[in-house]
N, C-alpha and C positions, 0 to 999 in steps of 0.2 A: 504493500500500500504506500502511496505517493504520500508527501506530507500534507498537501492542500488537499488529497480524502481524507485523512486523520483528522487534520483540524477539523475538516465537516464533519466527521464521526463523530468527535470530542462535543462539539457544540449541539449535536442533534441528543445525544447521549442526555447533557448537565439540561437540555432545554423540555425534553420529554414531552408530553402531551400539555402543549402549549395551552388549551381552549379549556379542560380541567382544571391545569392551574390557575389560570387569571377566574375561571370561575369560584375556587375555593378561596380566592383572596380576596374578590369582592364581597364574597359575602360574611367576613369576617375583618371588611374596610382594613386589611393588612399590604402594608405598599409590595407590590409586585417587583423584585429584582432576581429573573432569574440564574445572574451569576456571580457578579462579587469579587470580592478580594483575593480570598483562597481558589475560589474556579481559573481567574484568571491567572494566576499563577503558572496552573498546570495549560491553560490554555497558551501563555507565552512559552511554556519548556516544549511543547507539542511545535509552535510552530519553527521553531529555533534549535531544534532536535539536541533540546537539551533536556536534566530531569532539575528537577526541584529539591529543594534543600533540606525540608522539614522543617524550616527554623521558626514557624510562626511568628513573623516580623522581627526575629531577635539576630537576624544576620540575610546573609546574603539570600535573593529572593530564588538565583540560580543556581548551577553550578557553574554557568558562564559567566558570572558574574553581571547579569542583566537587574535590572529594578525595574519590576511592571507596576503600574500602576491602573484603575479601573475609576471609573465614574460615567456614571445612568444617569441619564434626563427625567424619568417614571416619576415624577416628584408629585406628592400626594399636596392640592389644594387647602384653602382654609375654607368653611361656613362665614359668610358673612354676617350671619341670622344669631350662629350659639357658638362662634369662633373653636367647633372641632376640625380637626385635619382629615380629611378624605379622602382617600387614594384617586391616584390617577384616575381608574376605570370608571368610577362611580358616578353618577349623575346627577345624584345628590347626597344631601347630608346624612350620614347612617345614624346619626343622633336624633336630629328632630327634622329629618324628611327637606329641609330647604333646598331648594335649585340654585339660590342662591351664593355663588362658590366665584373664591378670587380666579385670578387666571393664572394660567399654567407659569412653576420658575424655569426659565432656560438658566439658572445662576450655578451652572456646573463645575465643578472642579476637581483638579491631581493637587494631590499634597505632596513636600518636596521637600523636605529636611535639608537647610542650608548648611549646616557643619558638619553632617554626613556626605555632604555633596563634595563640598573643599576636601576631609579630610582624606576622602574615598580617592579621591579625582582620579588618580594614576592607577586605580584598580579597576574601578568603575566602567562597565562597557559602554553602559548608556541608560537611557528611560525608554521602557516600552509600554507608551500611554493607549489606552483602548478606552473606549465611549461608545456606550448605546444610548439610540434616541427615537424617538414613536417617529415616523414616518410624517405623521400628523398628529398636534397639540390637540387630539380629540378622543375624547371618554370608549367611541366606538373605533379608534386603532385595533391595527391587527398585524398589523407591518412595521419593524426594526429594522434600523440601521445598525450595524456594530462597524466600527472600524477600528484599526490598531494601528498608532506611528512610534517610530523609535526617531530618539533626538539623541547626539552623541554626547557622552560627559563631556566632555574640552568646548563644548559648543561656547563659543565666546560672548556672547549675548547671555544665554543663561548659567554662565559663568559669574560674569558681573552681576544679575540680578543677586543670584548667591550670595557675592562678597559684599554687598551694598545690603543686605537682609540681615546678615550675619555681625555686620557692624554694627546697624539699628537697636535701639534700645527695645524695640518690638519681640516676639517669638523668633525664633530660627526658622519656623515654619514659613518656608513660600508656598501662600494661595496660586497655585498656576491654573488662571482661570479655562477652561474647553475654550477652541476655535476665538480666540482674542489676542491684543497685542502680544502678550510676549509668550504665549502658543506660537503664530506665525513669524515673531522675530528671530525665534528659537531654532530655525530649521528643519520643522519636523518633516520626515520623511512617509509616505503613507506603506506600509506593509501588508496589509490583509482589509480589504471588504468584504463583508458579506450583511443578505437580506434573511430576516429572521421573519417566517410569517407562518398563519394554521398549514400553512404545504409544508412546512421544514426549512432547511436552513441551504439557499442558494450563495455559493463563494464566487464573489464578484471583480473581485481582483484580491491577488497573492502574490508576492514578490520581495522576501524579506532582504532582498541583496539592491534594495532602489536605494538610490542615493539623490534622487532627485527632491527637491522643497516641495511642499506645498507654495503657492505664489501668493503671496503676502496683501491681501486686499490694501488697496490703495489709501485706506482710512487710517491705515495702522504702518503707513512705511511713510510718515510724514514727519516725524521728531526725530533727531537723531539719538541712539543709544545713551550716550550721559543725560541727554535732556530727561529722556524717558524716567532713567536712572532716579534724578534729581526732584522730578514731580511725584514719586512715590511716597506713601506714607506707611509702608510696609508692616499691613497689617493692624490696623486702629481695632479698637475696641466694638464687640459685638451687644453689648447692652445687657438689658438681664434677659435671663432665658425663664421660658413657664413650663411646666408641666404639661399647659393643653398642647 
């Protein structure tokens, strides 16, 4: 078996009966993510014919020494009526039945440990970022996007954000927000598409040996890199958090 059938193996495998699960999760308003952290894991050693480490985030994610990273669009809504959270699927409030629901967050993101990033650098192969996202911001989706890009450690753009975070009196933690500037400054490379829908899982492009950029939409290739640098506030405060 080829690796681009494995991959489709692997994902038709962890995705299962697609139209059961979004049904058991609506009806128990549970946000729908059918992959994750640890899947993707095994999903990046599968397509990079490497294995995995065991290390439950406590060390290297490969044995290639690759760092994946995953983050889903499937973001569950608020009630505007009795301010509970509602999963994607839902069409209303599963607390007190309202229709009336905010609108979908596109506010996605990889998280990216600045002082693992520097102190790794020279060991480090890269980031292999993967993101799924509903076809359409709509409750009756039934079609996924997934794609995977790897951006290299020494990448020099997100090098600098690194050492400009790491400086900051803020967390070490960089927010690297999905398909935004310093996504597209950062050089990602695109690796693997595929469309997830009730047919199963079609691989739309595979090619972990591309070296070519995504091209930088023209909104975000307008500051140069220290300006960029300069205007950040790397990581400001989230407010308080509730329970609902």
């Amino acid at each position: 078996m080829n690796t681009m059938n494995e991959v489709k193996e692997l994902l038709e495998y962890q995705i299962g009966d697609l139209e059961k699960g979004l049904y058991f999760h609506m009806k128990y308003n549970q946000p729908f993510d059918p992959l994750g952290d640890s899947f993707t894991e095994m999903l990046h050693a599968a397509m990079y014919n490497t294995k995995c480490t065991g290390s439950a985030g406590s060390g290297w994610d490969s044995q290639d020494k690759g760092e994946g990273k995953y983050s889903s669009r499937l973001y569950s809504r608020k009630c505007k009526s009795c301010g509970a959270k509602v999963m994607f699927f839902l069409k209303e409030c599963a607390d007190c039945g309202s229709t009336d629901l905010s609108n979908y967050s596109k506010d996605s993101r990889w998280s990216i440990d600045s002082k693992s990033h520097l102190e790794y650098i020279d060991e480090l192969k890269g980031y292999r970022l993967t993101l799924l996202e509903p076809e359409t911001f709509d409750p009756d989706c039934r079609v996924f996007t997934l794609r995977s890009w790897f951006i290299e450690a020494k990448n020099e753009y997100l090098t600098a954000y690194a050492i400009a975070q790491y400086k900051s009196e803020k967390s070490n933690n960089i927010n690297f927000m999905t398909l935004r500037q310093d996504f597209y400054r950062s050089s990602p490379c695109l690796h693997m598409k595929a469309t997830i829908s009730l047919d199963g899982v079609t691989i739309d492009y595979f090619d972990t040996n591309n070296t070519t950029p995504e091209i930088v939409p023209d909104k975000y290739n307008i500051k140069s890199m220290e300006e960029i640098m300069e205007s950040k506030n790397f990581g400001k405060d989230r407010g308080i958090t509730s329970r609902r």
